[in-house]
N, C-alpha and C positions, 0 to 999 in steps of 0.2 A: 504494500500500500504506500502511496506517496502522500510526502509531509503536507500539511493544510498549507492554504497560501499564508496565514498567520504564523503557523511558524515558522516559514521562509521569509517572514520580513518583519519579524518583532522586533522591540529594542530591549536589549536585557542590559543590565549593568551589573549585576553582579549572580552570584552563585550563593548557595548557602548549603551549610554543613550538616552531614547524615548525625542524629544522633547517637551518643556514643554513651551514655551517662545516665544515671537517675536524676531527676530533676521534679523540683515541686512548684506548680503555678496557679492562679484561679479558675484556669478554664482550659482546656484539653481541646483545637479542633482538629478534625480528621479530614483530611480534603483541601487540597489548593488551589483549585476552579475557584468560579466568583462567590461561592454561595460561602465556603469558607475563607478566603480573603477581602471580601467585605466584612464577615464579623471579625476577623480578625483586627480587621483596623478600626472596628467602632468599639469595639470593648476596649481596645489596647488605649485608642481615645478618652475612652471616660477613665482610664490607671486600673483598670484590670490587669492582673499579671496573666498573658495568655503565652501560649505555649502552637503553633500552627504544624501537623507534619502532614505530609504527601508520601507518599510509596514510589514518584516519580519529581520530576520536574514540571513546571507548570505549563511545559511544553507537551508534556503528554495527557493533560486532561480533557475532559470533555469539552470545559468551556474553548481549549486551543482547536476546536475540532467543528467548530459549531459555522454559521452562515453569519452570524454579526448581525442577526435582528435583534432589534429593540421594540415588541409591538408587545400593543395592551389588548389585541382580542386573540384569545388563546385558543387551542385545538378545536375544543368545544364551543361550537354557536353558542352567539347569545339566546335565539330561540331556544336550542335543547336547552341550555341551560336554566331559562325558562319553564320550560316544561318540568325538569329532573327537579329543582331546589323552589323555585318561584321567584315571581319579579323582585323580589328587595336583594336574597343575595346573588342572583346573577348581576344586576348591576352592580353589587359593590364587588362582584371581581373583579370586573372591570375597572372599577373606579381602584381598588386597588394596584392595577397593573399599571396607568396610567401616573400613580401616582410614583411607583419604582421608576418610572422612567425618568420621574422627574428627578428623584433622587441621587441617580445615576449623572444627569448631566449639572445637577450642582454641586455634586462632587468632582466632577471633573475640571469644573472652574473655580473652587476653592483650593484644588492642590494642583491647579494648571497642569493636565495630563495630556498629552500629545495623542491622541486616539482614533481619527479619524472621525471624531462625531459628529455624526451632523443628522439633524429636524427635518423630517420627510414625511412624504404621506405613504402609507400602504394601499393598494388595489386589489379586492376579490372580484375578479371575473367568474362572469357566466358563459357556459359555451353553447345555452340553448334555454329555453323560454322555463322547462321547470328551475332549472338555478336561476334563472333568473327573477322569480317570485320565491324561491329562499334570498336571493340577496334583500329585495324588499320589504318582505319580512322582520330581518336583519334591521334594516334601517329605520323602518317605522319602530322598532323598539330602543338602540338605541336613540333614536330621535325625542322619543319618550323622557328620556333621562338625560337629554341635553348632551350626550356625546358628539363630536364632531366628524359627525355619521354622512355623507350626503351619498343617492344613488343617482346612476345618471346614466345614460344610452346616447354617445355621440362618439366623434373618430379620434379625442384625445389619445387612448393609447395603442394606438397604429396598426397595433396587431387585430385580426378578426376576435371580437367578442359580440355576445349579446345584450351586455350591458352590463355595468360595473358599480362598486363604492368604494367611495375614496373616505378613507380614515386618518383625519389630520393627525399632527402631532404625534407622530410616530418618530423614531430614531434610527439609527443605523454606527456601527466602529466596529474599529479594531480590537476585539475582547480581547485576545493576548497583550496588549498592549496596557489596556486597562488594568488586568489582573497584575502585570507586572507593577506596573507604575504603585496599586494599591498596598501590595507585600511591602516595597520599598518606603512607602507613606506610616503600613504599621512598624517595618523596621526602628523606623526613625522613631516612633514613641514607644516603644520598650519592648514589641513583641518579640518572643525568640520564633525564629524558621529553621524547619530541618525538611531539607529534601530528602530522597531517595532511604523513606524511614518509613517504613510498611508495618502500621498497625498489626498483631495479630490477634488480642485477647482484650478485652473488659473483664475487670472485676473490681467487685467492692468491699472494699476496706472498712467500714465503722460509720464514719459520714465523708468517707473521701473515693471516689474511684480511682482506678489505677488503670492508663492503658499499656500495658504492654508492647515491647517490638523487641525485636533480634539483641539488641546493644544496650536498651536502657529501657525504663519505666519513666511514665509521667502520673504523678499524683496530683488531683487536680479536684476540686468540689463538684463542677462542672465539662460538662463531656457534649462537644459537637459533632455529631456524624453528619459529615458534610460531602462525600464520597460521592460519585456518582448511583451508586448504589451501596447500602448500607453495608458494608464488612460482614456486619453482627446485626442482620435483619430481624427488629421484633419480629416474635411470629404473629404477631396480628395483623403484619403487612405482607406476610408471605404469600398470602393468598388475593392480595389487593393491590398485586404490581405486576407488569410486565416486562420483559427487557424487548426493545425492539432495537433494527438496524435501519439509517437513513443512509442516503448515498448524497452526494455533493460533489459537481462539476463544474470547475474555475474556467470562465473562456473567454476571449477577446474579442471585442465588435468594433465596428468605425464607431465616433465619437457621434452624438446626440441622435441618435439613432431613436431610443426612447427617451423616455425622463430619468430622470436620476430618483429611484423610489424602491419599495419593498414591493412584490408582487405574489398573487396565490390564486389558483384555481380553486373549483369546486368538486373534483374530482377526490375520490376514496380509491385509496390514499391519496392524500394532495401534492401538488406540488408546489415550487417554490423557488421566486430569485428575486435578486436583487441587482441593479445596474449603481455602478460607480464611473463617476469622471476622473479618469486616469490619464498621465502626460503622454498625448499621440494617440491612444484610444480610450472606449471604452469598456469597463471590467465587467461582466456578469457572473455569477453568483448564482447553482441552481440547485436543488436539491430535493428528493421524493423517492419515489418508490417502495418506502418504509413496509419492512417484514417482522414479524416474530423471528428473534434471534437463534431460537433451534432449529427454525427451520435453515436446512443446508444448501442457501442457492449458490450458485457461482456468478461472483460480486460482476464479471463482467457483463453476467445476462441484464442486470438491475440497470447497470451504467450504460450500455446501450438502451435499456429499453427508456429512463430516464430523458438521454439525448434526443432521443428518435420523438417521445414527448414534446418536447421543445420546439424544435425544428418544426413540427408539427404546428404548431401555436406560432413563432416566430416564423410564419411561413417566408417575409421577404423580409428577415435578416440576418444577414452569414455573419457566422460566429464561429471560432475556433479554439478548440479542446485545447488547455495547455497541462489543468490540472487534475486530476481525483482522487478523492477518497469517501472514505465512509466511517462513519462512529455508531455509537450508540445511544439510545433514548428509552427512557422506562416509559412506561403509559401508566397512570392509575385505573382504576375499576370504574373508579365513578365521572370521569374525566375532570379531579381537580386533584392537587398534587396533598401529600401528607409533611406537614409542617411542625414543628413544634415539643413540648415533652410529650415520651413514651410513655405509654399505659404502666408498663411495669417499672418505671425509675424516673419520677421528676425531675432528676437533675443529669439526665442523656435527654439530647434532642437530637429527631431526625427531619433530614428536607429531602426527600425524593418525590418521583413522580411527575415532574415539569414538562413531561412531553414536549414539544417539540418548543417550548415557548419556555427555553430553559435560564436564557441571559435575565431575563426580564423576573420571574417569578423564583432563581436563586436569589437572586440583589430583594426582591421583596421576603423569603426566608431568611437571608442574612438579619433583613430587619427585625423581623418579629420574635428569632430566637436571640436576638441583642438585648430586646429590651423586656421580654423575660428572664433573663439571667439579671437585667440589672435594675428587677421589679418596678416594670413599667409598664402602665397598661399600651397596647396596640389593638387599633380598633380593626385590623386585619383580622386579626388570629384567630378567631371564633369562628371564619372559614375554612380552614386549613385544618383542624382540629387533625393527630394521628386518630384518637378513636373516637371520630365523629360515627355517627350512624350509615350504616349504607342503606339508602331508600332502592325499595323495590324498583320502583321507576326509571332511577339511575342507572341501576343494573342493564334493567331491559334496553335500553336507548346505548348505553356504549353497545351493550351488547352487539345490538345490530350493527355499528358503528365499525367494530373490530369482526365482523363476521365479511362483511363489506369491502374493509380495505385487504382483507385475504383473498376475496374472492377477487376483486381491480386490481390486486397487484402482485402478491405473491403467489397466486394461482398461475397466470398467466406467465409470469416469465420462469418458474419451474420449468416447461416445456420447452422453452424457446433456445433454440443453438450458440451459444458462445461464440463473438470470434476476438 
C-alpha cells in the first residue's frame, strides 16, 4: 500500500521517545490520531499531568490516513436520524459537529498552525429524481433548524447531477499537519509523548489504573482509549461496532475545472472527494467503496471499481491517478459513535465508532472526554453516551443501511477481475 498524500508532505519537527520507565501522571491516553492529541493538549492546558502513547508514529494512524474532511453532516441523514432518535437530538448532532468544527479552526488561529485550512461548502448530489427528494427532504429539515442547508437544480457543478445541496460552513486540511502541530503545542505545556509504545494491559490498582506496555507502566487516575479501535474493547461495544475498509485515490486535474469544495453522492456505499487549488493544477481527493473488513476483497478490485465510479460522474474531466491507499473505519450499530466513560470503570473513557466523519467527531470526543475528567458539564455528551440504549428502530434502519452498502458495493466487486 502507498503512503497517504499526508504523509508525503507533512511537516514534522521532531520525534519522541518509546517509553522505557514506570512513570506516574493524571491521565493515561492511548492513541495519537486527533481524538487523543486534542485531549492531550486541553488537559495538558488546564496543568493536568498527562502522559500520551501511540504503538506507532502519528504517521501511521488513522487520522494520517483519512481525506481531510471537516463536515458536520455525518454518515447518517439527518432524516434517518430523524426517524431513529427524533427531531431534538438529531439536530443537536449536528449542531454538535458544527460546533467541532468550529473548535478546530480557533485552534488553529490561537496557536497559528500551518494546515491547509480553509471554509468550504460541501455538495450531496443526486443522480436521479428518488435522491433527489431525499436530498429535499434533507433540506427542509435542516432548514427547520436554521442550518445553512440550501437545495438547488442548476449547472453550478459541471458535472451531470439531478440536483444538489450545498452545506455552508464546512472545512477542509491537512490533518497530519494538525495532529503534528497539536502534540508539539501539548509538548510545550508539560505533556510527556512516547511513540512507538504499544499498550498491552489495563489494570486497576486501588483508585489508580495502570497501563501496561513492553518497557514501562503508566499509573495514572485517568485512562483515555483513544485508539482507532479500543485495544481492551468493553464488551458492551463488542457487539455494537464494526470494523470497515475505505479506499482513497489522490489524482491531478487542470486547475478550476470544478470549485474548490467537499463532495458526496447518494449512493450505498457513498462516495467521496474533495478538489484542492494546487501550484499548476488541481488536487482531487476521492474515496468509497467501503466493505466489512473480513470480508477478503483484493484492494485492486475496490480501486478500480472506485475510479471507474468517478470517471463515471466526472464524465468531461480527465484526471490522473498519482496516488492510493486505503484505511480503516469502525461503523456503530446505531449510526452514532460511543463516547465517553465505560459502563464498567468511570475513570476509562472510550471514542470509537466515527464512521466515516472521523476528523470532525474525534476533535468533538477529544472535547467531551476533556471536560469530564476535568468535571465539567458538556452539553454534547448525553448523545454519545457508551451505554446509551439501543432503540429498536435504530437497529432496523442501519440495518438496512449496512445490508445495502454490501449489496452496492462489496457484493459486486467480489466478482469483478483484478488488473
Amino acid at each position: 500500500m502507498q503512503p497517504s498524500t499526508w504523509v508525503n508532505t507533512a511537516r514534522r519537527s521532531k520525534r519522541y521517545p518509546s517509553l522505557d520507565k514506570d512513570i506516574s501522571v493524571d491521565v493515561a491516553i492511548i492513541g495519537g490520531g486527533i481524538t487523543g492529541t486534542t485531549a492531550a493538549y486541553l488537559l495538558s492546558k488546564e496543568g493536568k499531568k498527562v502522559a500520551l502513547i501511540s504503538d506507532g508514529t502519528t504517521e501511521e494512524t488513522t487520522t494520517a490516513h483519512t481525506t481531510g474532511f471537516l463536515n458536520a453532516p455525518i454518515d447518517t441523514s439527518l432524516a434517518s436520524l430523524t426517524k431513529m432518535f427524533g427531531q431534538d437530538i438529531a439536530f443537536n448532532v449536528w449542531r454538535s459537529t458544527f460546533w467541532a468544527i468550529d473548535r478546530i479552526e480557533e485552534r488553529i488561529r490561537d496557536e497559528k498552525i500551518e494546515c491547509e485550512f480553509m471554509r468550504c461548502d460541501q455538495y450531496f448530489y443526486a443522480r436521479d429524481d428518488a435522491e433527489w427528494n431525499e436530498l429535499q427532504e434533507e433540506t427542509k429539515l435542516a432548514q427547520e433548524a436554521d442550518f445553512p442547508v440550501e437545495a438547488k437544480r442548476d449547472s453550478h457543478l459541471v458535472f451531470p447531477n439531478e440536483g444538489y445541496i450545498r452545506v455552508r460552513q464546512q472545512a477542509k486540511f491537512h490533518a497530519l499537519d494538525y495532529v503534528n502541530a497539536l502534540i508539539a503545542a501539548a509538548d510545550r505545556t508539560g505533556a510527556q509523548i512516547y511513540e512507538k509504545t504499544e499498550a498491552t494491559n489495563i489494570r486497576i490498582n486501588g483508585r489508580s489504573r495502570i497501563v501496561e506496555t513492553k518497557k514501562g507502566n503508566i499509573t495514572a487516575k485517568d485512562i483515555v482509549m483513544a485508539t482507532y479501535y479500543p485495544f481492551i474493547l468493553p464488551k458492551e461495544l463488542s457487539l455494537h461496532t464494526g470494523p470497515y475498509v475505505t479506499y482513497i485515490i489522490e489524482a491531478e486535474m487542470d486547475s478550476g475545472d470544478l470549485p474548490e469544495a467537499l463532495y458526496q453522492d447518494m449512493h450505498n456505499p457513498y462516495h467521496y472527494f474533495r478538489v484542492d487549488r494546487m501550484k499548476g493544477h488541481d488536487r482531487l481527493i476521492m474515496g468509497g467503496e467501503d466493505h466489512r473488513r473480513e470480508l477478503k476483497i483484493d484492494p485492486n478490485k475496490n480501486f478500480k471499481a472506485l475510479e471507474s465510479s468517478m470517471r463515471d460522474r466526472l464524465k468531461y474531466i480527465e484526471f490522473k491517478t498519482k496516488l492510493r491507499w486505503h484505511w480503516g473505519i469502525i461503523e456503530p450499530i446505531d449510526g452514532l459513535p460511543f463516547i465517553g466513560e465505560t459502563k464498567a470503570d468511570p475513570h476509562q473513557y472510550v471514542a470509537t465508532g466515527f464512521s466515516g466523519t472521523g476528523l470532525t467527531l474525534g476533535t468533538l470526543a477529544a472535547e467531551i472526554i476533556s471536560d469530564a475528567i476535568l468535571g465539567r458539564r458538556n452539553g454534547w455528551a448525553h448523545l454519545y453516551r457508551e451505554d446509551r440504549p439501543l432503540k429498536p428502530s435504530a437497529l432496523i434502519q442501519k440495518g438496512k443501511d449496512y445490508v445495502g452498502e454490501f449489496m452496492g458495493g462489496a457484493a459486486k466487486n467480489m466478482f469483478k477481475k483484478a488488473k
